[in-house]
MARBA-3410 file (N, C-alpha, C, O; in Angstrom, 1 decimal):
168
7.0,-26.3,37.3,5.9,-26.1,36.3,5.5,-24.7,36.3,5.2,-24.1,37.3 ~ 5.6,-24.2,35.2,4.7,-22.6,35.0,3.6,-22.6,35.4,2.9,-23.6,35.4 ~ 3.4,-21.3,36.0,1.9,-21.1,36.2,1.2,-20.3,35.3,1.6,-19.1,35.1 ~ 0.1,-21.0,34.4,-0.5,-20.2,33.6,-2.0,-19.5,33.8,-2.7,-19.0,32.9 ~ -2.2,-19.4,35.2,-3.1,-18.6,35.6,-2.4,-17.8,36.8,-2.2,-18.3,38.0
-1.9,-16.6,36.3,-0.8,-16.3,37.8,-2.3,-15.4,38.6,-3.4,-15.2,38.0 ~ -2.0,-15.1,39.9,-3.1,-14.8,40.9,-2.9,-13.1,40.7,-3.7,-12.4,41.4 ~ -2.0,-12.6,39.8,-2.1,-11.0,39.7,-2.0,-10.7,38.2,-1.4,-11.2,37.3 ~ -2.6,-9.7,38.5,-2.3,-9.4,36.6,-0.8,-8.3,36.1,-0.4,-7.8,35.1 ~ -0.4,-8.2,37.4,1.1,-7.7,37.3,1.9,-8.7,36.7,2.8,-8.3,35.9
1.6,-10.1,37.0,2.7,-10.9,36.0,2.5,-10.9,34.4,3.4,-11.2,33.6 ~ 1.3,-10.6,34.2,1.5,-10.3,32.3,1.9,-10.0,32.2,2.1,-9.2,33.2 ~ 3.0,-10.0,30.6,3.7,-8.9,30.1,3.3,-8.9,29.0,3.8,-9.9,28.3 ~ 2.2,-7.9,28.3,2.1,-8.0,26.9,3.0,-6.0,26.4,3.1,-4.9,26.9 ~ 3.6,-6.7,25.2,3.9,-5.8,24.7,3.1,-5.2,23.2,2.9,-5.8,22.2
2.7,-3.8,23.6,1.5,-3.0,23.0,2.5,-2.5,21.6,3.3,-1.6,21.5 ~ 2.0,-3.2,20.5,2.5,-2.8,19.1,2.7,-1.3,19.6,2.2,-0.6,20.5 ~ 3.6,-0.9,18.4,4.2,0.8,18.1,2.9,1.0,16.8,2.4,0.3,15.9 ~ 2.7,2.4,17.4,1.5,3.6,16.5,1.4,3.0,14.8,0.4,2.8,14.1 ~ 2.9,2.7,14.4,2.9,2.2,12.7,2.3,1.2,13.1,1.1,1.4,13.4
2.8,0.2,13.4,2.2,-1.1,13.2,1.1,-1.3,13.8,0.8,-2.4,13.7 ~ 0.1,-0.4,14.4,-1.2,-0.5,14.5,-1.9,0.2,13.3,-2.9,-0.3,12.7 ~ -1.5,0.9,13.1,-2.2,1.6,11.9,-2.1,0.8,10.3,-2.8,1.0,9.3 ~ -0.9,0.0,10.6,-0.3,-0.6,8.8,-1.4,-2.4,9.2,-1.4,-3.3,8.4 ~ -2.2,-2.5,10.3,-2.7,-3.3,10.7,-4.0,-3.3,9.7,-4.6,-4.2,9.1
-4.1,-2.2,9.8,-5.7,-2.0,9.4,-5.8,-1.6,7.9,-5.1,-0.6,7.5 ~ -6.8,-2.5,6.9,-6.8,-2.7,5.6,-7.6,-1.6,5.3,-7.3,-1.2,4.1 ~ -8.4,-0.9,5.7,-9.1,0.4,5.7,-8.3,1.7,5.5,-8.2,2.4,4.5 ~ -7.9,1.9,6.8,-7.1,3.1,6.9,-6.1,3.4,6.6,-5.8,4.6,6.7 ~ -5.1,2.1,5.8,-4.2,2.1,5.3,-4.3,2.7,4.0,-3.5,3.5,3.6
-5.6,1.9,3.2,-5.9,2.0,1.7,-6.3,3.5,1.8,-5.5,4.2,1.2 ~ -7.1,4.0,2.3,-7.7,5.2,2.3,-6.9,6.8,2.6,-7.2,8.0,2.2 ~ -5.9,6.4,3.2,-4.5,7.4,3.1,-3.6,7.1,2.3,-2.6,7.6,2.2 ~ -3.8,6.4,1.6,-2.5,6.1,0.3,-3.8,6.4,-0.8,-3.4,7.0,-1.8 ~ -4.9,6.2,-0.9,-5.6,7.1,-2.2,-5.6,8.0,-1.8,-5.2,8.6,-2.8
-5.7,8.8,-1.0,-6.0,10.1,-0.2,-4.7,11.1,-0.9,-4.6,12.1,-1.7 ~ -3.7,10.3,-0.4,-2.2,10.5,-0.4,-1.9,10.4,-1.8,-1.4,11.5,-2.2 ~ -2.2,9.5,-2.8,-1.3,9.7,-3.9,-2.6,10.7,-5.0,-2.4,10.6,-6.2 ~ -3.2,11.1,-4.8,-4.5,12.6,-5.4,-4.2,13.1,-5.2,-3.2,13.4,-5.8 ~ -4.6,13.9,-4.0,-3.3,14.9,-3.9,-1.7,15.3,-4.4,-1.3,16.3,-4.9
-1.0,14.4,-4.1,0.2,13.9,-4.7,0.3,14.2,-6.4,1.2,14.8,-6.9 ~ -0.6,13.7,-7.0,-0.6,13.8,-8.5,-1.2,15.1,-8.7,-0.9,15.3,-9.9 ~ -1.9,16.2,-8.2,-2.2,17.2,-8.5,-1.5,18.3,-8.1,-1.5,19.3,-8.8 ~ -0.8,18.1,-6.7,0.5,18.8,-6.6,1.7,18.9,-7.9,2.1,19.9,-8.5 ~ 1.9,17.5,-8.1,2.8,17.7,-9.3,2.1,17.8,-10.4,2.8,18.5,-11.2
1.1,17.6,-10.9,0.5,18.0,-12.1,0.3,20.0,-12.1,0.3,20.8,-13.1 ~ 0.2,20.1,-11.2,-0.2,21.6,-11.4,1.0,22.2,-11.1,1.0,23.1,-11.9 ~ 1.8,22.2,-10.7,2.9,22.7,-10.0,4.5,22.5,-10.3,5.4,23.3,-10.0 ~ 4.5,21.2,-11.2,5.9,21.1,-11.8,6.1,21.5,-13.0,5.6,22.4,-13.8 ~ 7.3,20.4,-13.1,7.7,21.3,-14.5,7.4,20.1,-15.4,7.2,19.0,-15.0
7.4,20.6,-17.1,6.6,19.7,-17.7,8.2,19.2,-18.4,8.3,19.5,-19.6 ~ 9.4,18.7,-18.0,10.1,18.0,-18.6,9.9,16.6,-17.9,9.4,16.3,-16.8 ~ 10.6,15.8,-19.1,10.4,14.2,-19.0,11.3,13.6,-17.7,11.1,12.4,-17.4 ~ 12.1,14.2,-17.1,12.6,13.9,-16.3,12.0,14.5,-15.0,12.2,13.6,-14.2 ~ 11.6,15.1,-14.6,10.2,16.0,-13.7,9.2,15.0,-13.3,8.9,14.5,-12.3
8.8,14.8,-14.6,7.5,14.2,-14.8,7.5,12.4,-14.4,6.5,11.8,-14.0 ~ 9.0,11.7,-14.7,9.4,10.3,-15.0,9.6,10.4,-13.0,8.9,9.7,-12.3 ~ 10.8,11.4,-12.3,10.8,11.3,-11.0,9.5,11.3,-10.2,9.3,10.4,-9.4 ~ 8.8,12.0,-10.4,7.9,12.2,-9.9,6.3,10.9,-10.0,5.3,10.7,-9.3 ~ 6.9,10.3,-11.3,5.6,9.2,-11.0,6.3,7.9,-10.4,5.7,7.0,-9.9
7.4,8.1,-10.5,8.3,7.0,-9.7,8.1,7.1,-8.0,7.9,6.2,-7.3 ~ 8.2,8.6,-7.5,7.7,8.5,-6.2,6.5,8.1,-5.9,6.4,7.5,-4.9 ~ 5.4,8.4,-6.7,3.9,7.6,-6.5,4.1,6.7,-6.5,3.9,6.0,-5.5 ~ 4.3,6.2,-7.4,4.6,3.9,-7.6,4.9,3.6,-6.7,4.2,2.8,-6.1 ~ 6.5,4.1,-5.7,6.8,3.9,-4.4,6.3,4.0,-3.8,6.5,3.1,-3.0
5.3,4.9,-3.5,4.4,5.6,-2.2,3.5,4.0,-2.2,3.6,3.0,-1.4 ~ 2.3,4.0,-3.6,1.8,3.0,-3.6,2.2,1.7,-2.8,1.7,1.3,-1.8 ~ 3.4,0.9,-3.5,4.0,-0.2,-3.1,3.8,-0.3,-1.6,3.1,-0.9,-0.9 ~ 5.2,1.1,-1.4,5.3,0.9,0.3,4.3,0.6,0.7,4.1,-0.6,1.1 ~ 3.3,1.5,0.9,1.7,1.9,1.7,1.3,0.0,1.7,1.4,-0.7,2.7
0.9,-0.5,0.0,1.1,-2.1,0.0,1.8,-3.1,1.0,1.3,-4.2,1.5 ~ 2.7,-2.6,1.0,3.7,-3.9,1.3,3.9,-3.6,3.1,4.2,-4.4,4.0 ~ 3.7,-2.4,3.2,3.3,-2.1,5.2,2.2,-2.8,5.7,2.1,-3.2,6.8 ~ 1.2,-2.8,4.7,-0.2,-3.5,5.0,0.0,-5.0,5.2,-0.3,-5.5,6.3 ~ 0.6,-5.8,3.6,0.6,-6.9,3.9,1.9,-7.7,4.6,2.0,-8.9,4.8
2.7,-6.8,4.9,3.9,-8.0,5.5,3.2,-8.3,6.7,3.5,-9.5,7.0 ~ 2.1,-7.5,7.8,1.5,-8.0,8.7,1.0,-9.7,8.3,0.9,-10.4,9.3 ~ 0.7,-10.3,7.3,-0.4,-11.3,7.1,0.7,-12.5,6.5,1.8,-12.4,6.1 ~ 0.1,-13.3,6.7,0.3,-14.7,5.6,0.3,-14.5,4.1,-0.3,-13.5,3.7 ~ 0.8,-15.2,3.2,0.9,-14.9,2.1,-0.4,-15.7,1.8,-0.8,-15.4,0.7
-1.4,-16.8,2.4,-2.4,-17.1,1.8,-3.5,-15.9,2.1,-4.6,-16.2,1.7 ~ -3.4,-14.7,2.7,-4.3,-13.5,3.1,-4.1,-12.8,2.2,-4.8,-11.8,2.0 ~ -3.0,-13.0,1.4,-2.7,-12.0,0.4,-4.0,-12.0,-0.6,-4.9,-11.2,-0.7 ~ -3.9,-13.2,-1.2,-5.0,-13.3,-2.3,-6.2,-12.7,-2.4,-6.8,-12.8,-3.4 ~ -6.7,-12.0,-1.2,-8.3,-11.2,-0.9,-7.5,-9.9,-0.9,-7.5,-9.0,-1.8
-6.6,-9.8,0.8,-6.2,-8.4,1.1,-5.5,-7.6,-0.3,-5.9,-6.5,-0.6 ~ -4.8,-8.0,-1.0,-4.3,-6.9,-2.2,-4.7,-6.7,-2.5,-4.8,-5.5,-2.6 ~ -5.9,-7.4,-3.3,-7.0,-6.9,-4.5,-7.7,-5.3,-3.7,-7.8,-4.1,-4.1 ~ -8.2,-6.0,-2.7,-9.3,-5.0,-1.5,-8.6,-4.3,-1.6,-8.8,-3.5,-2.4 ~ -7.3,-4.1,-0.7,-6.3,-3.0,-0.6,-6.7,-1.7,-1.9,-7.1,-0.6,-1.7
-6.4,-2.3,-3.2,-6.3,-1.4,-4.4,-7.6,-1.5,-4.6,-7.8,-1.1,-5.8 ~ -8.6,-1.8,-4.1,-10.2,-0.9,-4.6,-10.3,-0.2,-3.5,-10.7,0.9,-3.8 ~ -9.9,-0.4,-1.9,-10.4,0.7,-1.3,-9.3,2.0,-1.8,-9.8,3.0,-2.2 ~ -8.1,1.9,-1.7,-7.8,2.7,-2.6,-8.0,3.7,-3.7,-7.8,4.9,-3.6 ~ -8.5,3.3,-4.5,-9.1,3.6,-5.8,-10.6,4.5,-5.2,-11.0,5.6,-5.7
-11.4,3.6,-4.0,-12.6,4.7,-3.7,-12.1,5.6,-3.1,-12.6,6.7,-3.3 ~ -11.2,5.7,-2.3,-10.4,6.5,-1.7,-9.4,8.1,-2.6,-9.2,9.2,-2.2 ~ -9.2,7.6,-3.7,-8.4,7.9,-4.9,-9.6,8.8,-5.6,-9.1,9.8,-6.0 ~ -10.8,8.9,-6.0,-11.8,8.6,-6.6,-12.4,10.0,-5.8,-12.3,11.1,-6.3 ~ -13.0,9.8,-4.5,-13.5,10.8,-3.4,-12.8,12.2,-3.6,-13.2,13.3,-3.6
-11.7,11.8,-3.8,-10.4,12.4,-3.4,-10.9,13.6,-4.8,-11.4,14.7,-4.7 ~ -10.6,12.8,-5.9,-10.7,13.6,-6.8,-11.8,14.2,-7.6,-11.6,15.1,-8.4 ~ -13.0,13.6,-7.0,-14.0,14.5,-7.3,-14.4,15.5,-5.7,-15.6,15.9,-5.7 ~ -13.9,15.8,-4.9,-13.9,17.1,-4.1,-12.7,18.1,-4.9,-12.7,19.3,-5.1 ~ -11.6,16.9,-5.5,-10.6,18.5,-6.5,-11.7,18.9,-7.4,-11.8,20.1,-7.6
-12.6,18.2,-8.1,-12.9,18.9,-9.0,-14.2,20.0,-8.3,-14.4,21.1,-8.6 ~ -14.7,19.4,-7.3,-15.5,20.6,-6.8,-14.9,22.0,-6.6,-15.4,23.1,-6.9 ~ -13.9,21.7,-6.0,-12.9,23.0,-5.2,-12.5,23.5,-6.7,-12.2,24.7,-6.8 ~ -12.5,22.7,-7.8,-11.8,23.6,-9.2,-10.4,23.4,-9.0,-9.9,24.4,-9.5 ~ -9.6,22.5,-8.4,-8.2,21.7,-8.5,-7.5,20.8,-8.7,-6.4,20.6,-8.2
-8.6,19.9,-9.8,-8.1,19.0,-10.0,-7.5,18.9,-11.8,-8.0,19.5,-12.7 ~ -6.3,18.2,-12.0,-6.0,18.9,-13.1,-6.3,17.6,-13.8,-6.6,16.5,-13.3 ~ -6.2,18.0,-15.1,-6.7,17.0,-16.6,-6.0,17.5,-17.7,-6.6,18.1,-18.6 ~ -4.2,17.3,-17.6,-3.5,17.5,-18.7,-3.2,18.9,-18.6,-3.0,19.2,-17.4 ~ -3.1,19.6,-19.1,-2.7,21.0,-19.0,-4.0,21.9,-18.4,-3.7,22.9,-17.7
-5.2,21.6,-18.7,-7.0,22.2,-17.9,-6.7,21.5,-16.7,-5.9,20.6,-16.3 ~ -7.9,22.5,-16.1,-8.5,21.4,-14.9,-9.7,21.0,-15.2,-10.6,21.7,-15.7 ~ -9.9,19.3,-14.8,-10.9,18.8,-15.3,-12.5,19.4,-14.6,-12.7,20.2,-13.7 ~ -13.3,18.6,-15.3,-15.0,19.1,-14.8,-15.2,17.4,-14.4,-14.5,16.3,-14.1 ~ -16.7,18.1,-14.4,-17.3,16.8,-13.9,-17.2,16.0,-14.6,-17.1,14.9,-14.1
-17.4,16.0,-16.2,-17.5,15.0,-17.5,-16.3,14.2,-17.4,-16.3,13.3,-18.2 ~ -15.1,14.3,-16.6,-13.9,13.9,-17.0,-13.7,13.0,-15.6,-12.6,12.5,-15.4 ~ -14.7,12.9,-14.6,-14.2,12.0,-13.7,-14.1,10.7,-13.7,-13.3,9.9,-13.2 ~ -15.4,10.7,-14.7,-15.9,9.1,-14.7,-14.1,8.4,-15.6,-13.3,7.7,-15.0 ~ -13.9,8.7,-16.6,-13.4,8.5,-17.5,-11.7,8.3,-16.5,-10.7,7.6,-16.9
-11.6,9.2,-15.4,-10.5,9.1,-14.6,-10.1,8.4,-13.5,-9.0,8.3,-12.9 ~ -11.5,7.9,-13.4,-11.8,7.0,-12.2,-11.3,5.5,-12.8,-10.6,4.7,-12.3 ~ -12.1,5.7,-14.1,-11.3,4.1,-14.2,-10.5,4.0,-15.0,-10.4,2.9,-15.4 ~ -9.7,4.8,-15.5,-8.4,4.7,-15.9,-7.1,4.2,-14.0,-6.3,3.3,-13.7 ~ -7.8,5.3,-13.2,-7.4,4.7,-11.7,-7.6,3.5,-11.8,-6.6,2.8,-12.1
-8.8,2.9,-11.5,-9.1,1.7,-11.5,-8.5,0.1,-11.6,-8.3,-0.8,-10.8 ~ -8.4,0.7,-13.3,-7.0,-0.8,-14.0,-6.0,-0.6,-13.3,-5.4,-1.4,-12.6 ~ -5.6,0.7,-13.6,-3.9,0.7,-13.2,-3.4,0.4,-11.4,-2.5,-0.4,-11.2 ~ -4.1,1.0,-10.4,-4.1,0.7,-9.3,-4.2,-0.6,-8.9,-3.5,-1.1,-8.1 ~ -5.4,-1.4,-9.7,-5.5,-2.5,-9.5,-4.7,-3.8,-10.0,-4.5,-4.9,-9.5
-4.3,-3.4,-11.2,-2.9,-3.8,-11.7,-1.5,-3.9,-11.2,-1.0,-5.0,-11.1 ~ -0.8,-2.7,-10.8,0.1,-2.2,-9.8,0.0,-2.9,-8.7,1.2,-3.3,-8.5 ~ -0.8,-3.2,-8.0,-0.6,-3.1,-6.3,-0.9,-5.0,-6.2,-0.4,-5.7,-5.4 ~ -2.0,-5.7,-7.5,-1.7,-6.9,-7.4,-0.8,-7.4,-8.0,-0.6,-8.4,-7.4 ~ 0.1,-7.2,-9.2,1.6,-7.4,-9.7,2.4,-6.9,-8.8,3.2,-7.8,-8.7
2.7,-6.0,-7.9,3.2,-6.1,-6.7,3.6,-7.4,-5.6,4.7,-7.9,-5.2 ~ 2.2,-7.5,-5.4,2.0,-8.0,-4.4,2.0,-9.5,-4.4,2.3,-10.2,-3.4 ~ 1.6,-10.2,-5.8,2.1,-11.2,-7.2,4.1,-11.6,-6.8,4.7,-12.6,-6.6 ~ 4.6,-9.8,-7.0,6.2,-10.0,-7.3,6.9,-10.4,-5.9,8.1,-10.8,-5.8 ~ 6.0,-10.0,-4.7,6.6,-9.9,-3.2,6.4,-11.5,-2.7,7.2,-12.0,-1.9
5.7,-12.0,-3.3,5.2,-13.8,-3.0,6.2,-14.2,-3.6,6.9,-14.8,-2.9 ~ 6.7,-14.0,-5.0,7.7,-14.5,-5.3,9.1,-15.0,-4.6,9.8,-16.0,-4.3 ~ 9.2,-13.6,-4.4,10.5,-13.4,-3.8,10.3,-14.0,-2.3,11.2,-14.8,-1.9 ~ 9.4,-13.8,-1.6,9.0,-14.8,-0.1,9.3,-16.1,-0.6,10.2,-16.8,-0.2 ~ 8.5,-16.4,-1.5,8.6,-18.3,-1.7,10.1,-18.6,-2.1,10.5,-19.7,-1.7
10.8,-17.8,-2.9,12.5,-17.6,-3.2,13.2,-18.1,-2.0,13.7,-19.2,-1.9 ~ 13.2,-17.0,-1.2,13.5,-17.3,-0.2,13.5,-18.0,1.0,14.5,-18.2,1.7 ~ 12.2,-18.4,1.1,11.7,-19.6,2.4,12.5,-20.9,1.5,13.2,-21.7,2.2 ~ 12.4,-21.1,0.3,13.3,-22.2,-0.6,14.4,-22.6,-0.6,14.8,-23.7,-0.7 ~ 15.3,-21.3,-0.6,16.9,-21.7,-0.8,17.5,-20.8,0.5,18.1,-21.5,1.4
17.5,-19.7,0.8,18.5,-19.1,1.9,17.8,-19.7,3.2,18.7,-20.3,3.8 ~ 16.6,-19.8,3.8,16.2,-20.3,4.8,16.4,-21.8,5.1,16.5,-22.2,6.2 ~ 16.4,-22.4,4.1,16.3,-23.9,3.9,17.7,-24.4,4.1,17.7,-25.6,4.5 ~ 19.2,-23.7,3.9,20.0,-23.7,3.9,20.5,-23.4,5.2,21.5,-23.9,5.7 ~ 19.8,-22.4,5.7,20.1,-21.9,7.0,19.7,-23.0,8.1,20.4,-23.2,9.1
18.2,-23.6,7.9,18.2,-25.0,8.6,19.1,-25.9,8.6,19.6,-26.3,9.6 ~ 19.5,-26.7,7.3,20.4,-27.9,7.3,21.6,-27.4,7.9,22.2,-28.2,8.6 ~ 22.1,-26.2,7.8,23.6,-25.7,8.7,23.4,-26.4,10.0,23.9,-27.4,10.5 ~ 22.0,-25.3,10.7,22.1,-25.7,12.2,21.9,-27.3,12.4,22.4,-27.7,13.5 ~ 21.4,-28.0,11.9,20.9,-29.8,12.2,22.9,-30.3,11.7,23.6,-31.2,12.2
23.2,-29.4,10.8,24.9,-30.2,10.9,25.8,-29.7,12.0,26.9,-30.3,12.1 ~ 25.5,-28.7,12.7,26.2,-28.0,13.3,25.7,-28.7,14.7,26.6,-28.7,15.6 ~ 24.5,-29.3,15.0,23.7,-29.9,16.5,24.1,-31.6,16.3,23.7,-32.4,17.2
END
């Protein structure tokens, strides 16, 4: 019979998650470096690149990615019934995160607004243009990643059990 009260605590063995997975743990710090991260990100390339359609098309493609990832590091930790609160939350803390971000650019005088850099009259109006789209994005995402989980738990997994019960 095991002993489940051993007399030293040398017999535990817990193994201590790795730095990512404590950090992709947490719905806070995750969202708040991915708005952090993609403002910056969008002002680097807005100020800095080049204005062809292919520049411009790469470059919002790596944001969408950045987004997703940042997303989908957060929630593969959870249940897909935790999804339904955590994505939404995820993309508003984001978005305040996103938001912060870009009214200190406009303080500093580096935040851009099309070919200007914007003022203050132009945050409100940028914040929630953020708003829909982030929150759109990150729950159609996160919408498309259930899919493909429930896909799967249905046919390749389900298939992979009946093998082993024919195989035992």
């Amino acid at each position: 019979m095991p002993t489940f009260f051993p007399k030293h605590t040398v017999q535990w063995h817990f193994e201590e998650p790795t730095v990512m997975r404590r950090f992709s743990l947490s719905l806070v710090e995750m969202a708040l470096l991915t708005g952090v991260a993609l403002r910056l990100y969008r002002a680097l390339v807005i100020t800095h690149g080049s204005t062809s359609w292919m520049w411009l098309g790469g470059s919002f493609a790596i944001g969408l990615l950045l987004l997703c990832a940042m997303a989908t590091a957060h929630l593969a930790n959870y249940p897909l019934q935790r999804w339904v609160w955590r994505a939404p939350l995820f993309a508003a803390i984001e978005i305040v995160a996103e938001s912060i971000t870009s009214l200190l650019l406009i303080w500093f005088g580096r935040e851009p607004s099309g070919s200007a850099r914007a003022e203050w009259s132009d945050w409100f109006p940028m914040a929630g243009g953020t708003l829909w789209t982030r929150e759109l994005i990150v729950c159609g995402w996160a919408l498309f990643l259930a899919g493909v989980i429930w896909i799967v738990r249905r046919t390749i997994l389900r298939e992979q059990v009946e093998e082993e019960a024919v195989e035992a």
